[in-house]
N, C-alpha and C positions, 0 to 999 in steps of 0.2 A: 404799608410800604416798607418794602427793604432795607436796611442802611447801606449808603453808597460805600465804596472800598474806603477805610480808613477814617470814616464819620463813624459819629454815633447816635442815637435816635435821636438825645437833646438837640442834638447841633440842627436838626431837621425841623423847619415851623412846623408849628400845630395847626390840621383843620379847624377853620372855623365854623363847626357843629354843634348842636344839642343834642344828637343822638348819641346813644350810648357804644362804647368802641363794641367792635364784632368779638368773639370770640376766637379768633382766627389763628393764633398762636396756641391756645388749648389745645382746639380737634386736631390740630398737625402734629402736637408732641402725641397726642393718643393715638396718632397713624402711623408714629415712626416707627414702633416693630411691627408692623403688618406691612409698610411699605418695603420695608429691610427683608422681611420674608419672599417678599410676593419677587422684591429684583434679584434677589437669591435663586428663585425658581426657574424667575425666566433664562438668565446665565446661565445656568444650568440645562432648560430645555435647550436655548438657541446652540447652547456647544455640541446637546447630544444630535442636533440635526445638521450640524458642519458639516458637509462632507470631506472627509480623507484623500488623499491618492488611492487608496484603497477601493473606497465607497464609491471614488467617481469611476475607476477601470471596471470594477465590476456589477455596475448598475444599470439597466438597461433603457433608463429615461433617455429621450430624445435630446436634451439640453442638459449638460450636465454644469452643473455651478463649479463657475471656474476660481482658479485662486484667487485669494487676493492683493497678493504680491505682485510685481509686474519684473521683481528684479529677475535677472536671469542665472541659475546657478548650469552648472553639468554635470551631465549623468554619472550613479557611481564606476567606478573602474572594478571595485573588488565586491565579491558575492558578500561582504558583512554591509556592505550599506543595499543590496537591491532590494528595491522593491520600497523602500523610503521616498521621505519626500525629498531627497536629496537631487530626485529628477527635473531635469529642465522642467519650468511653469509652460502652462500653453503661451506659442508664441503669436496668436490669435488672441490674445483675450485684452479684456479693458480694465486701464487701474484702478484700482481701490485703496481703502484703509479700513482697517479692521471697525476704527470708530467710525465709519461710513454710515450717514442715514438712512432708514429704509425707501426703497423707492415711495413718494407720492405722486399725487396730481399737476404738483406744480411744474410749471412749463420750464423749470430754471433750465438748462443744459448741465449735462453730467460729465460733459470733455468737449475742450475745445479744439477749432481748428482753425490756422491761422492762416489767411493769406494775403499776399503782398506782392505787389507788380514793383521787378526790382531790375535798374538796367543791371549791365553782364558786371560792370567796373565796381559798382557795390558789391555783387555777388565774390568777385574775383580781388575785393582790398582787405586783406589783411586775415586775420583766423577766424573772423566770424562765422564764414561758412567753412569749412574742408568737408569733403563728401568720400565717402567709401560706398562698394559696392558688394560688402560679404553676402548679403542675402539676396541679391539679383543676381539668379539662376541662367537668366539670360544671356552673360558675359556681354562681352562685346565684338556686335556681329556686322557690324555696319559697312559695305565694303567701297569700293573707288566711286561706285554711283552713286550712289547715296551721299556720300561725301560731296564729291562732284556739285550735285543739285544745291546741296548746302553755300558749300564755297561761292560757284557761281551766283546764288541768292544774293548772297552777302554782296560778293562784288558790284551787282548791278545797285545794288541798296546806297551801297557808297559812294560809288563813282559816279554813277547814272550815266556810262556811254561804254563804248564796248572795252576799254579798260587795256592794257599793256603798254609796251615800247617796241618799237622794231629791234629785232637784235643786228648786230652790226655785221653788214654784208659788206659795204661800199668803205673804201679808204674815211677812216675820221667819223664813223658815223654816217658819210653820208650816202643816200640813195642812188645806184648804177642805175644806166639805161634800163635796164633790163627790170631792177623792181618796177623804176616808177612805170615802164610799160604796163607790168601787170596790175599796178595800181588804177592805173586809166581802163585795165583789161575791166576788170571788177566794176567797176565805176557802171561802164557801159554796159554790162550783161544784166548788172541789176538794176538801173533803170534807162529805160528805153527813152526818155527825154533828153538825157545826153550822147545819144548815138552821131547825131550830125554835128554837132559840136565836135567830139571826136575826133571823127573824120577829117573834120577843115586842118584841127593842129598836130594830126599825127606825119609831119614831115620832119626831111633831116637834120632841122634846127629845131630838136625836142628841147631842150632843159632854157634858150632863148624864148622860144615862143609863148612856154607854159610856166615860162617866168615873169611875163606882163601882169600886172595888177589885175587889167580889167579881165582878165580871164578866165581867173581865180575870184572875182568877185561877181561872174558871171557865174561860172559854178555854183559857186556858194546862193545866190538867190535863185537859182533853178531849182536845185535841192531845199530850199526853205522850209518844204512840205512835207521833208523826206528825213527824220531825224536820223536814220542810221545813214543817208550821204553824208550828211555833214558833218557828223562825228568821224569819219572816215579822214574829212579836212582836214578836221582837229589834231585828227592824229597824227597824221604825217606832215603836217605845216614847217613843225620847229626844224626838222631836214633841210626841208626848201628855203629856211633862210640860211645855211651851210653856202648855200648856193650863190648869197649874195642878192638875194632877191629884195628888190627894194619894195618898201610897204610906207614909204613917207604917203600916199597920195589916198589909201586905205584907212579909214576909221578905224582904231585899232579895237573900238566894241564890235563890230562887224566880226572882225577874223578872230577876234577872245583869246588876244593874247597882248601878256602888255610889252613893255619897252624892253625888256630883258628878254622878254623870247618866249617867257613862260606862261603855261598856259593859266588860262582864266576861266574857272566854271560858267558852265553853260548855263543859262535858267533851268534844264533838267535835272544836272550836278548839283546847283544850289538848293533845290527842291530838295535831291537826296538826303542835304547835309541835316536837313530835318523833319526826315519822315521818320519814326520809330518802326525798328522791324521787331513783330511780336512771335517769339518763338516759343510758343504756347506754352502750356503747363509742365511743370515739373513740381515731384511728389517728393517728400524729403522727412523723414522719421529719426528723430532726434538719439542718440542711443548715450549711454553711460557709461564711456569709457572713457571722454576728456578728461585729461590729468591735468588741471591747470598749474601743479606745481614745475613740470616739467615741460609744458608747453606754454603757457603763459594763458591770456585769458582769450578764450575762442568756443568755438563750437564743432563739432561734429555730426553731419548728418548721414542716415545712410540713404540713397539713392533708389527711391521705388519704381518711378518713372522718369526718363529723361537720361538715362545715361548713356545711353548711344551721341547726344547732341551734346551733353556736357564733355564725353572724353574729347571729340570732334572738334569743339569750341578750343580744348587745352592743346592740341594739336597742331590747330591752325593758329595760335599765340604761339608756340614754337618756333612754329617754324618762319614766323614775324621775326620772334627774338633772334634766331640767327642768320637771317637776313640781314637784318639791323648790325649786326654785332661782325658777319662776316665784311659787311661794308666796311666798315668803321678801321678794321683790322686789316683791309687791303689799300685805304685812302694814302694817298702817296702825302709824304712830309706831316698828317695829321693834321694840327690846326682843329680852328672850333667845328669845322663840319664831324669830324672822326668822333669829339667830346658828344657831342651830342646826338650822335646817330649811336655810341656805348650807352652812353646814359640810358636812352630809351631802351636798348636791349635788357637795361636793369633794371630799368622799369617792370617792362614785360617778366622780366624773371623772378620779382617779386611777386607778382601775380600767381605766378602758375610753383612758384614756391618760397609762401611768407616765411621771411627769417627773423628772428629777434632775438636779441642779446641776451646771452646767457641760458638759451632758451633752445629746447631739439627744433632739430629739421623736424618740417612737416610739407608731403605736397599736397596741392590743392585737391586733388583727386588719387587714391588708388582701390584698385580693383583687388579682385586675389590675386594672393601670393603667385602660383606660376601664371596669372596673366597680366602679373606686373611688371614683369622683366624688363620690357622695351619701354615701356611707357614712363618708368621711373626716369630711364638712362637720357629719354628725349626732356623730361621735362627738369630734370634737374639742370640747373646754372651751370656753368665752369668752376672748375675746381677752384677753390682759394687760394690762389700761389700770385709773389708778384708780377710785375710785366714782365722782367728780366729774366724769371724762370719759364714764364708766358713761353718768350722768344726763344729763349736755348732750347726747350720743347720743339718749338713748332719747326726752328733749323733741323733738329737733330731725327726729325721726324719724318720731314721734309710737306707738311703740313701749315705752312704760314701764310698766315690769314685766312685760317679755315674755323668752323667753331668744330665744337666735340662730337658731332651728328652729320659733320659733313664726313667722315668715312663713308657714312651710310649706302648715298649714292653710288661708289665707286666701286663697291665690291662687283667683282663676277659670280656670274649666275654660280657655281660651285662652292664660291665663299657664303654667297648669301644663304644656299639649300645646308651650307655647315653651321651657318649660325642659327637658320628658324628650325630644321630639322630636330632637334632637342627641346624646345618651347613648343606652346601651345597654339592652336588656331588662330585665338587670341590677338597672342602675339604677332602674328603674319599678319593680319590685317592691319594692325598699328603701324607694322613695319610700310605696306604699300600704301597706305593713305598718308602716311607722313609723306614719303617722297613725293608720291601726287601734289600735295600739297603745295611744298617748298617747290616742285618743278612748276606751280600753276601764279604762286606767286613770283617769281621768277621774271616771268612777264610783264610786269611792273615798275612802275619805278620807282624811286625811292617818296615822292610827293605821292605818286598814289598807295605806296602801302602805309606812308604815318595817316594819312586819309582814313584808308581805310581800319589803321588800328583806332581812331579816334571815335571813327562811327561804331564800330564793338565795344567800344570801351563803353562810350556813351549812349547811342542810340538803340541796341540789342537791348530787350528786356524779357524776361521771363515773368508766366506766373508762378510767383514761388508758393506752393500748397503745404503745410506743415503738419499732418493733424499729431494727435499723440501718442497712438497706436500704429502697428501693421494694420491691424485688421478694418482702423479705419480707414487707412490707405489705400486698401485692398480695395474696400467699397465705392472708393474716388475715383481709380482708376477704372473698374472695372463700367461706374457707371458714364464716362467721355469719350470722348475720341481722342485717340494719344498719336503721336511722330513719330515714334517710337517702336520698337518691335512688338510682334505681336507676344500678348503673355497673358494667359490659360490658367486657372483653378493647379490645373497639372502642375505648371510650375515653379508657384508658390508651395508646394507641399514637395515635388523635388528637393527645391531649399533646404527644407526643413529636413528630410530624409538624411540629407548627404551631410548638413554642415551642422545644422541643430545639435540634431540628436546620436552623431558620430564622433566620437572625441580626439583619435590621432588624425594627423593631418593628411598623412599620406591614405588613412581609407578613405576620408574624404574625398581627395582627388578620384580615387580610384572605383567609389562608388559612384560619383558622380559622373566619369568614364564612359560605367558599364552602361547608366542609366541612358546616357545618350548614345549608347552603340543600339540598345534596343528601342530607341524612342526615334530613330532613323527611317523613315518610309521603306517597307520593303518594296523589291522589285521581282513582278509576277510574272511568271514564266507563261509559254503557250496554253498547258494543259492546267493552268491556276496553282501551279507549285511556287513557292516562294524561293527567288533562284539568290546564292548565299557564294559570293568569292572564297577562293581557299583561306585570304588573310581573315576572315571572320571567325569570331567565337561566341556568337549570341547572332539570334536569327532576329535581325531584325523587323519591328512590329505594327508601329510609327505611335505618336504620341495620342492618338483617336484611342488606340485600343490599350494603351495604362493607363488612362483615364477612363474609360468604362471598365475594365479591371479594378481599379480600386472602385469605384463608385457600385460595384457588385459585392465585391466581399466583404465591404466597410460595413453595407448593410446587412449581409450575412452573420459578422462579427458582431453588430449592435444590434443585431433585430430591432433594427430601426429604417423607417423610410427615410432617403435622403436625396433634394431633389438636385439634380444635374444644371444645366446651364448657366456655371455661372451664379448659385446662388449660394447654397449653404455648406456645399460637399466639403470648401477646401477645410473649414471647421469641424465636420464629423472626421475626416479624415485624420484629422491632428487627433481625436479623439480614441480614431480605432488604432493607430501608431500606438499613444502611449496605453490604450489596451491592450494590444501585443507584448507592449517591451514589461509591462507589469507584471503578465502572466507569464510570460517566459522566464522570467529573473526571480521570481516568488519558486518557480521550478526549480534555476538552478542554486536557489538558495537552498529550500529543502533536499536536492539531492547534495548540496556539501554538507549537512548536517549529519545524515547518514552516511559519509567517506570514514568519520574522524578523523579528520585532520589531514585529508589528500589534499591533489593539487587544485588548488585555484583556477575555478572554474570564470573565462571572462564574462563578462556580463552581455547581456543583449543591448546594443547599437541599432541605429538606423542603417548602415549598411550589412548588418542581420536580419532585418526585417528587409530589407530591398531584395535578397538574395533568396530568401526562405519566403517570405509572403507576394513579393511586387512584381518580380523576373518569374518568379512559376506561373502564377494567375496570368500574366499575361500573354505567357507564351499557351497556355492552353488556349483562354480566349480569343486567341488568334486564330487555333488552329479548329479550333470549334467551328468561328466563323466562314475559315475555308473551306470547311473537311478536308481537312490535312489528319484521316485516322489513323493512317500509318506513324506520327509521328506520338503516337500516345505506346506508353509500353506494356499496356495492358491487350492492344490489341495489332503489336508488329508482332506479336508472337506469331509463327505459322505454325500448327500443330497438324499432327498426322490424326488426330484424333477424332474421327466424326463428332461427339458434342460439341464436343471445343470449338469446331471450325464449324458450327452450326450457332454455336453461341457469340461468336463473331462476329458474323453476317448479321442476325441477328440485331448485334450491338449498333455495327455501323448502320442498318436500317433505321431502328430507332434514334439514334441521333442525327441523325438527316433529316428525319417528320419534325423531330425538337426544331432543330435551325431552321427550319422550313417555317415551320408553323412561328415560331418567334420574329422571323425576318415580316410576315405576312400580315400580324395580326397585332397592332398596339396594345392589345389588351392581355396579352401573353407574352408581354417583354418581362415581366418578373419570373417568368421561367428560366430564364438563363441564371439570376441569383443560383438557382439549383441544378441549374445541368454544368455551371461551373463547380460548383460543392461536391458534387457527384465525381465531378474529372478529374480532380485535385483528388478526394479518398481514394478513385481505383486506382491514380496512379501511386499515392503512398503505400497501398497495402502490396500492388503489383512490385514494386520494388523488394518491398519489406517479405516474401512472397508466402504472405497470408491471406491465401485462396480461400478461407470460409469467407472472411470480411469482403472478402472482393467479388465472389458472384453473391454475396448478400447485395451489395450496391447494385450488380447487375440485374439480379433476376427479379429484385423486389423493390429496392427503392425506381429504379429505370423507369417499367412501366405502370408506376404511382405517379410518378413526374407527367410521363405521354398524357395519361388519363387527366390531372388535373391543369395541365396547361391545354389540353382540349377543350375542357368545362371551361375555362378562362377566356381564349378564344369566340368559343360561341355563342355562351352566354353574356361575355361582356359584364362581368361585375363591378362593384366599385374597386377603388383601389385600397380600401379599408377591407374588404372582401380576399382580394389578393393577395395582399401583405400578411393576413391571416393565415391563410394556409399554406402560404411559401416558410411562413415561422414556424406552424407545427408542424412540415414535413423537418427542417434544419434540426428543429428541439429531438425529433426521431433519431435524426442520422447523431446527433451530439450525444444524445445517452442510449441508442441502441434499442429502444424501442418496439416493441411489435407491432407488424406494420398493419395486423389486427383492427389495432382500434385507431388507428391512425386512418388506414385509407376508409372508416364505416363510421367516422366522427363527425361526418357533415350531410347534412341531408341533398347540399347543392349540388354537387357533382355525381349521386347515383345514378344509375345507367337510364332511366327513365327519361331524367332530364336532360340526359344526352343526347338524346334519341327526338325528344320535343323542341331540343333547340335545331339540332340536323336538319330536321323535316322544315320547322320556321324558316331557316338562314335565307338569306336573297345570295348566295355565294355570286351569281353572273352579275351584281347590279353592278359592283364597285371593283377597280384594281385589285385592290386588296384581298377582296373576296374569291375573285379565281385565283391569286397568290394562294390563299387557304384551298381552295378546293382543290387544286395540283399538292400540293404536301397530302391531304388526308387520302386524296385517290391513288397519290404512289403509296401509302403506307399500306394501302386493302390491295392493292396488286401487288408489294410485295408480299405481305402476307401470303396471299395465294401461292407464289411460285416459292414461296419455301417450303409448303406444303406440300407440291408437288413435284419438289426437289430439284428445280429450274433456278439455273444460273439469273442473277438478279440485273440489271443493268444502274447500277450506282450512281454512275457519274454521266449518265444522260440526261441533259438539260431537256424538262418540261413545259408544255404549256397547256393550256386549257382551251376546248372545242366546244360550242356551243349546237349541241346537236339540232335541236329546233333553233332556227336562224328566228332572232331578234326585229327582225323587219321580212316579212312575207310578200313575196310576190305574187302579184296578183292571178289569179288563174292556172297557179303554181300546183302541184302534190299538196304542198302544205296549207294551201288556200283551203282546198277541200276537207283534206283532215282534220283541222285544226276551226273549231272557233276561235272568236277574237278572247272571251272570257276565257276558255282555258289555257290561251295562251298567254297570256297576262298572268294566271293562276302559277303555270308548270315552267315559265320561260326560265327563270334564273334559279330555280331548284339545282341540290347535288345530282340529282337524276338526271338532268338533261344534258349536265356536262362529263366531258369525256380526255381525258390527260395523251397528250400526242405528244412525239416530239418536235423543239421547233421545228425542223429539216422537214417535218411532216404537215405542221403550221402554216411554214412558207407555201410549201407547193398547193397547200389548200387555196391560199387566196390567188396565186395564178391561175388556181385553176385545177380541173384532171384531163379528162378526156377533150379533144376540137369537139365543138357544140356543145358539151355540156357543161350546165349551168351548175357554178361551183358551191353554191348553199342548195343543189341537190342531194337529195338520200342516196343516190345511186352515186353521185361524187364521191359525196361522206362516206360510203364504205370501201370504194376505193383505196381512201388514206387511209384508213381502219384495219385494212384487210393487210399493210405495214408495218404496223408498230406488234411492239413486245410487249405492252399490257394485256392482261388477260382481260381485263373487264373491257380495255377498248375492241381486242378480239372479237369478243363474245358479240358485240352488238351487231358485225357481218351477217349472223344467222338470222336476222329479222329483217322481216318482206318487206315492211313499212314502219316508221315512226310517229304514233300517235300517242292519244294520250294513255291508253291500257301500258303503253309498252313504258312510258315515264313512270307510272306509278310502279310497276313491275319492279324495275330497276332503283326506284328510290327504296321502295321494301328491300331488296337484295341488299344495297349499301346500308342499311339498318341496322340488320342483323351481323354483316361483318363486323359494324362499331361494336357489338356485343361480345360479339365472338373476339378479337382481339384485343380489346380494352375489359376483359369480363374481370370481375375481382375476385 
């Protein structure tokens, strides 16, 4: 046994044994230089297998061991530190310590996450929580509706009846002929039980007659059933006693109101005052920048989900506070009502910005820097000055008894478009949901808005979700349903692009700008061109397609598979970023080596990588997927030169079988990895204008690509199958390769088994399959008319004919022709079908000739004897369609796959 801290053996009793002690102090001093040795070795193995920033940029594991640091530094500024580990740690990854234990079995949890159902008025006392929103890409986008829905929630929550005051039309408050007519109007249109009632008392002694107790206590039990009549009573009662109307002879629980006048909750109001309203989850990720010496003791959180309802929440406190505060400040002679209708405004203003002595401002929320502007001005207090400067202010201003927000309202439309016009979107919205706001409380009165500040204060609760990463935030959100806006893989790595890993402030804004000018839904013009206003500078693409843009090149970058929806991408992506920023900064490190001593080269940012990797890929991807080929500048060239304009065509052929055959076949969606890689080289080299490199891509890597996203296609491999040889065509185009042994390195895609999947395929069974069989049958009809030097029809929308109809009619041609087994054999073969336009599609199924039957052969070549493919041509010249003439034609289509795809 051990001796405990600061004992000695004596001090410890002795067993009571006869055995003789162990030798157990011996063999441990004889293991101590072998144990010394052996943890020597392993400190030494386990460092040499650390990995680096180095190890991990350039390594092509799927999961790369991330730091174990969690602090956050930034990137270097100058070319002597790149390429160090001086670069931001991934902002995904989970903490450690170096003394960290190796994973086991045991079930312990490795990080926690905390949650807490907290009302608003904990959340909003004191510094425990204050919330920023740097890394929510999202800003805030919330607009009058949304809001709206909110507010009015709340309202119904706390007041439980339809909630305001009449504003003052009639002398003193009180109601003119003319309202309580329409009062009575309403009454009666919405329920038909008081229509004859009505009637009786609508004569010239109105405000007499509808002044009798029993009339109004008739009302009132007619309506018993009907809670929005009688909240209607409610409402306008306290008027009618203006009127002098006597209620001695009225139970004053009946009419819920007591001797003063005022009103008394309803049993639905009192319900509200304790129902909780649950404003679901809210995600909150603690971060390391509380200075408690300058701000005292508190926390900081940053806002992962929820910030649309927490700015909204500070908003509508606002505009409470100066409500409150405006009263107070216009209350004639003051008195305790003024005191304590202030007080509460300082209340509220502590909330939404805790102060403490000796200690900085802080408010309870802000967002970024330019979409804080407004939100700072609304939620900050009144200035510190006494009343008497208060008042010489607000004379000299001509502003008294306003708070510092009430300008807001007043401006005209020219003042307002001067002050948002400069800020950001952001800020326009703050700006129109505050006034909503403060216009919707308005309606209220002062017992209904302390009311209603009581039930937020108290009864609004959140769940508060804390965990101790992004990344497991990420995982929180991604797996609930949130209130919140919508937010995508995309826009967590947004974040990360613009604010992370961009170090001045202003490229930050400015990348984050451009990102949203391109992540904008384009708008498609008739002929499918992407139609672009003159104030535009970036064609926008919309957020679907930079998100499968990166999710294409990330794994071109890591020859790595990486799956989409939601699952792992925004983690590789963080991954191929700082693979990029590594490799570029190790470049421009070693070319300032070689300057001696020139100028300083900046280092690679996130808005370098946005500009140079995220804005190119995706504007090709875009335009891939429209065929938009003119906008590539490898082939807006028009040349005079018959190759050239033969290599063209050509090109744009083949890349429309690519898009075609990708859009058609899930098993050939990894071909776009490389018809994007491809589009991106011709355009570099076309620029750069080194034409060997650039018909190298065209003439050799092109129809390598056609050929094995064919094989992929038809035979339908695994996706371990796929990833293979989308890696070794990349590894080609990376070191130049001969495409030699590149395209004759696999046994699966030689022409044989091209030609045995063709013949196999069921192409008519499934959508998809005539999708494929329209791509592979315009690429053998183009073929042909380049051949015979026939203009090509590009952008004619195809579809697919099934020459032997799928269901036979009885006694038909094809009855005769046709047994049932061969038709079952040859129905959905490439052979049997025939590519038409739709124009030629549609008129099929109306029909051709009166009388005849439109899945006739004699129909069928009618639309045949139309169109501009030559293989649909060709089939006019045959008398009948049987089976000689399918098999005919499936050999023809065979042998083109050879002849075009040959290697």
């Amino acid at each position: 046994m051990r001796p405990l801290c600061g004992a000695t053996m004596t001090s410890l009793p002795s067993r009571a044994t006869d055995r003789p002690p162990r030798p157990r102090v011996a063999v441990s001093l004889n293991l101590i230089p072998l144990f010394l040795l052996a943890l020597a070795l392993q400190v030494n193995l386990i460092s040499s297998f650390r990995p680096s920033l180095v190890s991990i940029s350039t390594r092509n594991a799927r999961h790369p061991s991330r730091p174990l640091h969690h602090r956050v530094t930034r990137l270097a500024s100058t070319s002597e530190n790149t390429g160090s580990s001086s670069a931001p740690l991934p902002f995904f990854a989970a903490p450690a310590s170096f003394n960290a234990s190796p994973p086991s079995s045991s079930s312990t949890p490795q990080s926690s996450t905390v949650t807490l159902r907290l009302p608003l008025g904990t959340l909003f006392d004191g510094r425990d929580y204050v919330f920023v929103t740097y890394t929510n890409v999202r800003g805030y986008e919330w607009g009058v509706k949304e809001v709206n829905v909110l507010v009015e929630d709340l309202m119904d929550a706390a007041l439980g009846s339809l909630g305001g005051e009449l504003r003052e039309a009639g002398a003193g408050g009180i109601l003119t002929k003319t309202e309580f007519t329409s009062l009575l109007a309403y009454m009666t249109t919405k329920f038909q039980n008081l229509v004859s009632f009505a009637a009786i008392n609508s004569n010239a002694c109105f405000f007499e007659t509808f002044a009798s107790i029993n009339c109004w206590r008739n009302i009132y039990e007619r309506a018993a059933s009907d809670y929005e009549c009688r909240a209607v009573i409610h409402f306008f009662f306290p008027t009618l006693i203006a009127h002098s109307i006597s209620i001695i002879s009225l139970p004053l629980t009946l009419l819920a109101f007591d001797e003063k006048g005022s009103s008394i909750p309803s049993p639905m109001q009192q319900q509200s005052l304790t129902t909780d309203f649950e404003l679901s989850q809210i995600v909150l990720v603690p971060t390391s920048d509380w200075d408690a010496t300058s701000l005292g003791l508190g926390n900081r959180y940053d806002v992962y989900d929820g910030q649309q309802r927490l700015v909204t929440l500070n908003l509508l406190l606002a505009a409470l506070r100066d409500s409150f505060q405006s009263e107070a400040d216009s209350t004639v002679g003051g008195g305790k009502r003024a005191v304590a209708l202030a007080a509460t405004a300082k209340e509220i203003s502590s909330m939404l910005k805790p102060t403490k002595v000796r200690k900085e401002d802080v408010l309870r929320i802000t967002l970024r820097k330019r979409d804080n502007v407004l939100l700072e001005k609304i939620l900050s207090p009144q200035n510190e000055s006494t009343d008497e400067e208060k008042e010489e202010q607000a004379i000299s201003m001509g502003t008294a008894g306003e708070t510092p927000t009430a300008y807001l309202s007043k401006l005209t439309p020219k003042e307002r478009n001067e002050l948002l016009s400069p800020l950001s979107l952001a800020n326009a919205r703050i700006f129109e949901n505050f006034l909503h706001i403060s216009d919707r409380l308005s309606l209220l009165s002062t017992r209904e808005r302390l009311r209603m500040l009581d039930y937020i204060v108290e009864r609004v609760h959140f769940l508060v979700c804390i965990p101790e990463t992004s990344r497991i935030a990420r995982n929180i959100v991604m797996s609930q349903g949130r209130k919140g806006m919508d937010n995508e893989p995309i826009d967590d790595f947004k974040g990360l692009v613009c604010f992370r890993y961009t170090l001045e402030e202003k490229d930050m804004y400015q990348t984050f700008d451009r990102w949203d000018a391109l992540a904008a839904e384009p708008t498609i013009g008739a002929i499918g061109e992407t139609l672009q206003s003159s104030e535009q500078t970036t064609t926008p693409v919309g957020r679907d397609i930079i998100s499968a843009a990166c999710l294409l090149r990330s794994s071109a970058a890591l020859r790595t598979k990486i799956r989409g929806g939601g699952a792992d991408e925004v983690y590789e992506w963080e991954r191929w970023l700082r693979h990029v920023l590594w490799l570029q900064n190790q470049r421009l490190a070693e070319e300032q080596e070689t300057t001696d001593g020139g100028p300083i080269q900046a280092s690679w940012q996130g808005k370098d990588f946005f500009s140079k990797e995220i804005e190119p890929s995706s504007l090709a991807l875009y335009h891939f997927r429209t065929g938009n080929w003119d906008e590539f500048n490898f082939l807006a060239v028009k040349s005079k030169k018959a190759d050239e304009q033969s290599r063209n065509i050509r090109v744009r052929v083949q890349l429309n079988f690519l898009r075609d055959m990708i859009a058609s076949a899930g098993s050939a969606k990894e071909a776009e990895i490389l018809a994007l890689e491809l589009l991106l080289r011709a355009q570099e080299h076309a620029a750069a204008g080194d034409d060997a490199l650039l018909f190298r891509y065209l003439d050799e890597f092109l129809p390598l690509i056609e050929r094995w996203s064919l094989w992929m296609a038809l035979s339908r491999p695994s996706p371990m199958q796929r990833h293979a040889r989308v890696f070794a065509i990349l590894d080609a185009m990376e070191h130049n390769d001969s495409m030699g042994s590149v395209g004759h390195s696999s046994g699966y895609d030689d022409m044989e088994t091209l030609k045995e999947c063709m013949n196999n395929y069921k192409f008519g069974a499934t959508a998809s399959g005539k999708r494929l069989a329209v791509a592979i049958l315009n690429r053998m009809n183009a073929y042909l008319m380049m051949k015979d030097g026939k203009e090509i029809p590009l952008d004619q929308e195809s579809a697919v004919d099934a020459i032997l109809p799928e269901k036979i009619p009885k006694g038909s041609d094809w009855d005769q022709n046709w047994t049932e087994e061969h038709h079952e054999e040859w129905i959905h073969c490439l052979g049997n079908l025939a590519s038409i336009s739709k124009t030629g599609a549609r008129g099929g199924r109306r029909g051709g000739k009166k009388g005849v039957d439109s899945t006739s052969w004699e129909a069928k070549v009618n639309i045949y004897k139309k169109e501009a493919w030559p293989l649909t041509r060709e089939l006019t010249d045959l008398d009948v369609w049987n089976v000689d003439a399918v098999i005919d034609r499936q050999k023809l289509l065979v042998s083109l796959l050879e002849l075009i795809w040959k290697k």
